[in-house]
C-alpha positions as CSV (number, residue, x, y, z in Angstrom):
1,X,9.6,13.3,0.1
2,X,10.1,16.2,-1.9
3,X,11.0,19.7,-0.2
4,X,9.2,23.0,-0.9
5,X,11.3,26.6,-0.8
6,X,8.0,28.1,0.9
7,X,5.4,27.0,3.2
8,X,1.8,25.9,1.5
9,X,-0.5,28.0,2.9
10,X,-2.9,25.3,3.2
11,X,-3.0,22.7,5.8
12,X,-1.0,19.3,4.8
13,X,-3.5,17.1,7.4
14,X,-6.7,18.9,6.2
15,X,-5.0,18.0,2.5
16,X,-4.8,14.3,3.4
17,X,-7.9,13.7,5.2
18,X,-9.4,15.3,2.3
19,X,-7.6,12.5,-0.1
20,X,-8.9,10.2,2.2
21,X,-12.4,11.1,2.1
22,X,-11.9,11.2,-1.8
23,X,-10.6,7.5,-1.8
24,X,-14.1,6.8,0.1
25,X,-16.2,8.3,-2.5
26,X,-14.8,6.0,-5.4
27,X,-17.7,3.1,-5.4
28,X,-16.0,0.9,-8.1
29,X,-12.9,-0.8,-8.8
30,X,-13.2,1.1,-12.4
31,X,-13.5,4.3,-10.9
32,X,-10.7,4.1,-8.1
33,X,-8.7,2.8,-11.6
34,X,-9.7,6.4,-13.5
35,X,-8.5,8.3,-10.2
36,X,-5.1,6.9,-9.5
37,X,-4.6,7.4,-13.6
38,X,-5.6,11.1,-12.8
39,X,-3.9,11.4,-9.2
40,X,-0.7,9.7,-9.7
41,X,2.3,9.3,-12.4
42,X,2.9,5.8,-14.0
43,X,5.6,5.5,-12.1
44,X,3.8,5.5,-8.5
45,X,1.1,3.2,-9.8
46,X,3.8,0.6,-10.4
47,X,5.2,1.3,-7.2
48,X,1.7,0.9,-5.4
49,X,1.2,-2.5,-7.3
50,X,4.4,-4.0,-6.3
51,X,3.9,-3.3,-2.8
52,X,0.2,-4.5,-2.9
53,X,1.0,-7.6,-4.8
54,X,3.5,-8.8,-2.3
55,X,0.9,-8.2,0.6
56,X,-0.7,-11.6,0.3
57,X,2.7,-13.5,0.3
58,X,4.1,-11.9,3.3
59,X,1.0,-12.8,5.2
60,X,1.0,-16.2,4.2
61,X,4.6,-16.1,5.2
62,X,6.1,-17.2,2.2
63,X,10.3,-16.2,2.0
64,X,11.5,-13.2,0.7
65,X,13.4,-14.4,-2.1
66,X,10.3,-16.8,-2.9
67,X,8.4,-13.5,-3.2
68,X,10.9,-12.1,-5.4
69,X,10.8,-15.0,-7.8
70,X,6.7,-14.7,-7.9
71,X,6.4,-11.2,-8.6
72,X,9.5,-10.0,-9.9
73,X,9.2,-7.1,-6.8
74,X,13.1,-6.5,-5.2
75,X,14.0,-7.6,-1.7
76,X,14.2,-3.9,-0.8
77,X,10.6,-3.4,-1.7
78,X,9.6,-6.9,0.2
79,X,11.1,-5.7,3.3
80,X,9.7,-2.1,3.2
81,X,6.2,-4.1,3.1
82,X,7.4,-6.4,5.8
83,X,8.5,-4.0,7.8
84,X,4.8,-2.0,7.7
85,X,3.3,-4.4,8.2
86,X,5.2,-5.6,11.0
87,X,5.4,-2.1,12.4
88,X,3.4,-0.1,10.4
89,X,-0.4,1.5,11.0
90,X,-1.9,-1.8,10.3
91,X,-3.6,-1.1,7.3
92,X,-2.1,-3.4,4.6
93,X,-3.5,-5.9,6.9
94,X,-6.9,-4.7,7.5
95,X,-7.5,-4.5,3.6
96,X,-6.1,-7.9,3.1
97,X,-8.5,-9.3,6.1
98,X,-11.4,-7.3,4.1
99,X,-11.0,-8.8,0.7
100,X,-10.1,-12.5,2.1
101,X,-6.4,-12.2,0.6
102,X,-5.0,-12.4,4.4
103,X,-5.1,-15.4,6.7
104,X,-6.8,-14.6,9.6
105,X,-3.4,-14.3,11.5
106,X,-1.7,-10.4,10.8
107,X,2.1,-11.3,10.0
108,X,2.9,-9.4,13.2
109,X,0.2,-12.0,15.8
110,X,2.0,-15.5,13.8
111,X,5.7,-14.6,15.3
């Protein structure tokens, strides 16, 4: 996280809700495709695709290293996931359940 010399004088939660509501708006996959090219570097869409594409894998409770070989993503990365989703806000889960990449089992209810 990066640190700022002076305080923004606008509200960091008001920010995110408001990149939250934005995320809502897009309608297509196209269009949420445009926004992260706009929003973020190359560098944090790779990022965001190597976590997401090892989402499936960890739910179907497939081995780290297994993982690793699939999708070329490192352990450290597979157990940052594993550990959200184990302990995180739940949401890699729910979007997985939505789009019928998940098992109906959260990798948190099959331990």
């Amino acid at each position: 996280m990066k640190r700022r010399q002076i305080k923004p004088e606008i509200d960091s939660t008001h920010t995110e809700r408001s990149l939250c509501e934005a995320l809502l708006a897009l309608r297509s996959a196209e269009e949420a495709r445009a926004f992260l090219d706009d929003l973020c570097t190359p560098a944090e869409r790779e990022a965001m695709r190597d976590r997401w594409s090892v989402v499936p894998h960890l739910l179907a409770g497939e081995p780290y290293r297994q993982i690793h070989e699939a999708t070329a993503v490192s352990i450290t990365t597979i157990g940052r996931v594993a550990r959200c989703l184990e302990q995180g806000a739940g949401g890699y889960a729910l979007v997985a359940r939505r789009l019928h990449k998940a098992p109906a089992k959260t990798a948190r209810s099959a331990r």
